[in-house]
C-alpha positions in Angstrom: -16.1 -38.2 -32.2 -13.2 -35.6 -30.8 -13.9 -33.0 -28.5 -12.3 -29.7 -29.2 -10.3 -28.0 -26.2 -9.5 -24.1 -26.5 -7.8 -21.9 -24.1 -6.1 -18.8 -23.8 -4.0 -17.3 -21.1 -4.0 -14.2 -19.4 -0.8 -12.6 -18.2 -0.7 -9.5 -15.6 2.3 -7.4 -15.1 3.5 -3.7 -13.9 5.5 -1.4 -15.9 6.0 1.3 -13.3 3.1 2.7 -11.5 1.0 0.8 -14.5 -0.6 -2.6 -13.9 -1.0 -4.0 -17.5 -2.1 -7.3 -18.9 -1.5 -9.1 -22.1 -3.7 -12.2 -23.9 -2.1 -15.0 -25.7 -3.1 -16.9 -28.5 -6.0 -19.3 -28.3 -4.6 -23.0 -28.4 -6.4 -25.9 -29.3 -6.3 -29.3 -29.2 -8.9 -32.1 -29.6 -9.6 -34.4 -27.5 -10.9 -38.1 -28.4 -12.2 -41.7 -27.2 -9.7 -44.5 -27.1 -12.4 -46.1 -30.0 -12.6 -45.2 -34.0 -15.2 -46.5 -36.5 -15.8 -46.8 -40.2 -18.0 -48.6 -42.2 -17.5 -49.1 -45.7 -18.4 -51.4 -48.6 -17.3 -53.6 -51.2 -19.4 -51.6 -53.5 -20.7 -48.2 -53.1 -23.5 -49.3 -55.6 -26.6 -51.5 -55.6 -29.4 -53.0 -57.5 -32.6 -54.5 -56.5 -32.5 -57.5 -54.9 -28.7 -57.2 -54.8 -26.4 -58.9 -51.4 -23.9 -56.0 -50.3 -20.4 -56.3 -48.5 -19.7 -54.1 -45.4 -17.5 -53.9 -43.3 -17.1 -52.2 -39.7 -13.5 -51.4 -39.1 -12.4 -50.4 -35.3 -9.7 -49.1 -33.7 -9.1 -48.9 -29.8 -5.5 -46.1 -29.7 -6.1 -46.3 -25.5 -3.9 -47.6 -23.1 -6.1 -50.7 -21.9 -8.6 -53.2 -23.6 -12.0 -52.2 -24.3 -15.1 -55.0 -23.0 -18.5 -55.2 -24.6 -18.6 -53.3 -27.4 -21.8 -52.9 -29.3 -22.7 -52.1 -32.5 -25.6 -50.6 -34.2 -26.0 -50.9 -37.6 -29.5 -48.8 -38.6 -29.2 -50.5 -42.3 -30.0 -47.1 -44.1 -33.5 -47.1 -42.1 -35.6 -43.8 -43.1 -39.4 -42.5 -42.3 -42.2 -42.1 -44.6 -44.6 -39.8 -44.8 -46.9 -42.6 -43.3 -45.2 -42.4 -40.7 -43.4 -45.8 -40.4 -39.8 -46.2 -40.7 -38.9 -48.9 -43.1 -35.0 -50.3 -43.7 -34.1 -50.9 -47.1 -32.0 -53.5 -46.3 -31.8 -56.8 -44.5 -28.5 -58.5 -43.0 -27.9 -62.2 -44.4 -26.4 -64.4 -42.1 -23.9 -63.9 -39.7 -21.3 -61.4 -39.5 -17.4 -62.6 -39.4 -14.6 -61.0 -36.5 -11.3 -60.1 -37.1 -8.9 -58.8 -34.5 -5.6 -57.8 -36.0 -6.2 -60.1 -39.0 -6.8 -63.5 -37.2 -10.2 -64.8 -37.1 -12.1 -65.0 -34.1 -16.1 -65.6 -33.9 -18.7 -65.4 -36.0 -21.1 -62.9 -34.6 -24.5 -63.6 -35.2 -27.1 -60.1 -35.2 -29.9 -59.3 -32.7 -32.8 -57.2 -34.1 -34.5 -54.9 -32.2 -36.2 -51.4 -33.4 -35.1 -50.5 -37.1 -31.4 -52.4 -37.6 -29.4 -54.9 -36.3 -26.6 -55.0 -33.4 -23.2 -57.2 -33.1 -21.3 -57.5 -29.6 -17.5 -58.0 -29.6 -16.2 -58.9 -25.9 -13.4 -56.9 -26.2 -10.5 -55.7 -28.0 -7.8 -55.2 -26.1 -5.1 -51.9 -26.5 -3.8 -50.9 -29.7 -5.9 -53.6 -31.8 -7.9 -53.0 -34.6 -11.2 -55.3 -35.3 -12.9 -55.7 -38.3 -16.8 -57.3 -38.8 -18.2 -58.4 -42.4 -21.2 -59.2 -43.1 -23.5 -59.1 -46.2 -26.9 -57.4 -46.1 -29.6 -57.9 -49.3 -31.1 -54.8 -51.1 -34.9 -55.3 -50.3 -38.2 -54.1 -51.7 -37.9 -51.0 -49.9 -35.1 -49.5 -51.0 -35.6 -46.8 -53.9 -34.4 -47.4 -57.4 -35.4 -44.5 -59.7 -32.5 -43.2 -60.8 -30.1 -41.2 -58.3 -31.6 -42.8 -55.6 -29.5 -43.3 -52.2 -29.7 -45.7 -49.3 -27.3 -44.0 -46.6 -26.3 -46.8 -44.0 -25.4 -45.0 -40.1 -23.7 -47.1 -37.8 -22.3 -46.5 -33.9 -20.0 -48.3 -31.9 -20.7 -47.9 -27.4 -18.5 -49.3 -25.0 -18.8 -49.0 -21.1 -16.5 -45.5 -20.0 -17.0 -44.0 -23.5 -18.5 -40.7 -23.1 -20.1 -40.9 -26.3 -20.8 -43.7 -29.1 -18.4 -43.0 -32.4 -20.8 -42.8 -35.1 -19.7 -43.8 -39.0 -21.8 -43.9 -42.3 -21.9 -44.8 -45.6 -23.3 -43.6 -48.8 -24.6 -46.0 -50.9 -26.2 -44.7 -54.7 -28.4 -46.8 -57.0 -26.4 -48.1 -59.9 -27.6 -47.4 -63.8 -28.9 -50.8 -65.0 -30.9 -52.6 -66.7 -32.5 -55.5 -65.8 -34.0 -57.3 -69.2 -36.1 -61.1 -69.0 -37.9 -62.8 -71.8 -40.7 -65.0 -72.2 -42.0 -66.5 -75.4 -45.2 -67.9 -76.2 -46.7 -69.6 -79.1 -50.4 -69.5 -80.4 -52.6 -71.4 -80.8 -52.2 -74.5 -79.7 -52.6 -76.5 -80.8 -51.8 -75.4 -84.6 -52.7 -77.3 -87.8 -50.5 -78.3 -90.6 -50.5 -75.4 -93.1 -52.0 -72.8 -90.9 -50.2 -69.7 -88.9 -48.4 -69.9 -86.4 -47.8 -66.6 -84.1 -44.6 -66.7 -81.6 -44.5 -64.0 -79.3 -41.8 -62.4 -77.4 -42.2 -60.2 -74.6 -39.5 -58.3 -73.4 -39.1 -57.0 -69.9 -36.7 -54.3 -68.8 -37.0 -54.5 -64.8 -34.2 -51.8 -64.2 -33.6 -48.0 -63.9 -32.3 -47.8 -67.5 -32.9 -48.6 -70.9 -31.3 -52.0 -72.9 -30.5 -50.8 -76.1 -29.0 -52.5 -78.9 -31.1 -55.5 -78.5 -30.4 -58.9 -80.8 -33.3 -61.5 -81.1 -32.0 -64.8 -82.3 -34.1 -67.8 -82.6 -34.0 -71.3 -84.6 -38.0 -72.1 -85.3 -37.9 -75.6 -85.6 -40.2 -77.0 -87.9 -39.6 -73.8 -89.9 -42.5 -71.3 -91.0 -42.3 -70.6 -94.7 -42.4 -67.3 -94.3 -42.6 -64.7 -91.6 -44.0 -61.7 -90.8 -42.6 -59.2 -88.1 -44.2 -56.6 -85.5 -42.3 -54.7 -82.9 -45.2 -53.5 -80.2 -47.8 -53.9 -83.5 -46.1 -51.9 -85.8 -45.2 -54.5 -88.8 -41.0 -54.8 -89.7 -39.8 -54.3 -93.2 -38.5 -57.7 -94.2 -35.0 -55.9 -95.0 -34.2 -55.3 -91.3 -34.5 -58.6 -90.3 -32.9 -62.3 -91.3 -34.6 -65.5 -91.9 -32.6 -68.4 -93.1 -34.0 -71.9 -93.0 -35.4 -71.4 -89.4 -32.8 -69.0 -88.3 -34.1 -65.9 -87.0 -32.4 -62.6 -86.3 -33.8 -59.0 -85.3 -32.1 -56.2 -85.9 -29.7 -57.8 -88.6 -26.5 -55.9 -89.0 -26.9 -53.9 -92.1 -30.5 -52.8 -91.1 -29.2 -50.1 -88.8 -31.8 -50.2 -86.4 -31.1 -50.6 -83.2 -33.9 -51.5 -80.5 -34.7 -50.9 -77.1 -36.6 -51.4 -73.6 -37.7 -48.3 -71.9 -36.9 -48.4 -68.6 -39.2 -49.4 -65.3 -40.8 -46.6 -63.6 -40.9 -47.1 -59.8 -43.3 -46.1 -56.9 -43.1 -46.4 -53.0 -46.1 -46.7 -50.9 -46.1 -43.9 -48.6 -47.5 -46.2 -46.0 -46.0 -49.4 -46.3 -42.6 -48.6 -48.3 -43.1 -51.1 -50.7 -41.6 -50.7 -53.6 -43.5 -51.6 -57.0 -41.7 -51.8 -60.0 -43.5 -51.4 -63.3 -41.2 -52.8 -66.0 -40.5 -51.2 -69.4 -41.8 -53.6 -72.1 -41.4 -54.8 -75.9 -43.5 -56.8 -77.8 -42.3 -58.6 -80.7 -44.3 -61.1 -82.9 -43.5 -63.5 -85.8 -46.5 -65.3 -87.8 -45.7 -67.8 -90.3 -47.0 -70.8 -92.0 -46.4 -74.1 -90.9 
C-alpha cells in the first residue's frame, strides 16, 4: 500500500517597501514498500465441493533482498450472526514457490486463527515470487445464486512499515448439478405381473437442468408401459418404446423437462451449509 506525500512551498519577497509572499502548487508523489502483492485465480468461479487455483504473485522493486516473508491467506473467512467466523474454504496440500520462474520449495501451510500462512526465506532485489496452491470449496461456502466468497490475503516482512494487502473476488457459478438413482419394485416380481421402475432425479445445483432425455433398455422387456412424471400419468405420444428401448421426451413430442433447482440454507450458528436438492420423479409400470 503507497503512501501519499503532498507539499507546497512558500516563497517571501519584497517589492519596495512591500513584503509579499506567493504559494506554489501542491506536489505529490506516493511513496511505497519495496514489496507488491496479488492474488488471483485460475477461475473466478466455483461450485460446491469444487478444488480452486490461486496464486500469490510478489514483487520486491527495493534495492536489497527481503528475509522472512509471511503470508496470510484468510481463505474468504466471514462472521455469522452466531457469532463464529467460518472459512468457506480449505487449502489442499502444499503450496509450490517460484522465484523468477525456477522452482524452489514446496511450502507446506500452518493454520492458526481463521486461514492459513506460507513463509518464503527471502527474495532477493528485483525478483518476483510466485506461490500456488489449490484450496476446496467447502460446506460453508454459500451457493444460492449470486453468492460470493471474497478471499483477503497480506504479505509482512521485517522493515516493512505496513503488510501489502491483495484480494480476490470469487462468485458462485450457474450450475446444475443432476444425479439419478433407479429402483425397481417389488422384488421380487412374478412372471406376468407389474413391474414399476422408478427414477428419481436430483438437481443438487443453483440452477435448473432442462431439456432432460431418459434413455433406458428394460431387459426382459415389459409389454407395455405406462408413464408418470412426479404422478401425473404421460401420454403415450410423448414418449418411445421399442422392444425394450425407452426414451422420455422423444423428439417430436415437444416437451421438454426439467429439475427445479436446490434451495440452500446456512446455519447461523454453525455455517453449515444444507442443500435441499430440486427433484423429479419418473415412473414406468409394465407387465413382465
Amino acid at each position: 500500500m503507497s503512501t501519499q506525500i503532498a507539499n507546497q512551498a512558500i516563497l517571501s519577497y519584497r517589492c519596495g517597501e512591500t513584503a509579499c509572499s506567493v504559494a506554489s502548487n501542491i506536489a505529490t508523489a506516493s511513496l511505497r514498500g519495496p514489496l507488491s502483492a496479488r492474488l488471483a485465480a485460475l477461475e473466478t468461479t466455483y461450485r460446491a465441493g469444487q478444488e480452486l487455483a490461486l496464486y500469490l504473485m510478489l514483487e520486491n522493486v527495493g534495492s536489497s533482498a527481503l528475509s522472512n516473508i509471511a503470508l496470510a491467506d484468510d481463505l474468504g473467512a466471514f462472521t455469522l450472526p452466531g457469532p463464529a467466523t467460518v472459512t468457506p474454504l480449505d487449502i489442499v496440500g502444499t503450496a509450490r514457490l517460484f522465484i523468477d520462474g525456477r522452482f524452489i520449495a514446496h511450502l507446506t501451510p500452518e493454520f492458526a486463527g481463521d486461514g492459513a500462512r506460507f513463509s518464503i526465506l527471502s527474495l532477493p532485489a528485483g525478483a518476483n515470487a510466485l506461490v500456488l496452491y489449490k484450496a476446496r470449496v467447502n460446506s460453508f461456502a454459500p451457493l444460492a445464486t449470486g453468492s460470493t466468497i471474497t478471499v483477503n490475503a497480506v504479505a509482512t516482512a521485517p522493515g516493512i512499515s505496513e503488510g501489502v494487502l491483495c484480494s480476490l473476488t470469487l462468485t458462485v457459478a450457474d450450475y446444475a448439478d443432476v444425479s439419478i438413482l433407479k429402483a425397481m419394485s417389488p422384488n421380487p416380481v412374478v412372471e406376468g405381473g407389474a413391474l414399476t421402475c422408478q427414477f428419481t432425479i436430483y438437481n443438487y445445483g443453483n440452477s435448473p437442468a432442462e431439456d432432460l432425455v431418459l434413455s433406458d433398455q428394460f431387459s426382459p422387456a415389459p409389454l407395455t408401459i405406462s408413464v408418470a412424471a412426479d404422478g401425473a400419468p404421460i401420454n403415450n405420444a410423448c414418449f418411445r418404446y421399442n422392444e425394450g428401448h425407452f426414451i422420455y421426451p422423444q423428439a417430436c413430442s415437444g416437451m421438454a423437462p426439467s429439475v427445479p433447482a436446490a434451495s440452500f440454507t446456512q446455519d447461523p450458528e454453525t455455517g453449515f451449509v444444507a442443500v435441499n436438492p430440486g427433484m423429479m420423479l419418473l415412473t414406468v409400470t409394465g407387465i413382465i
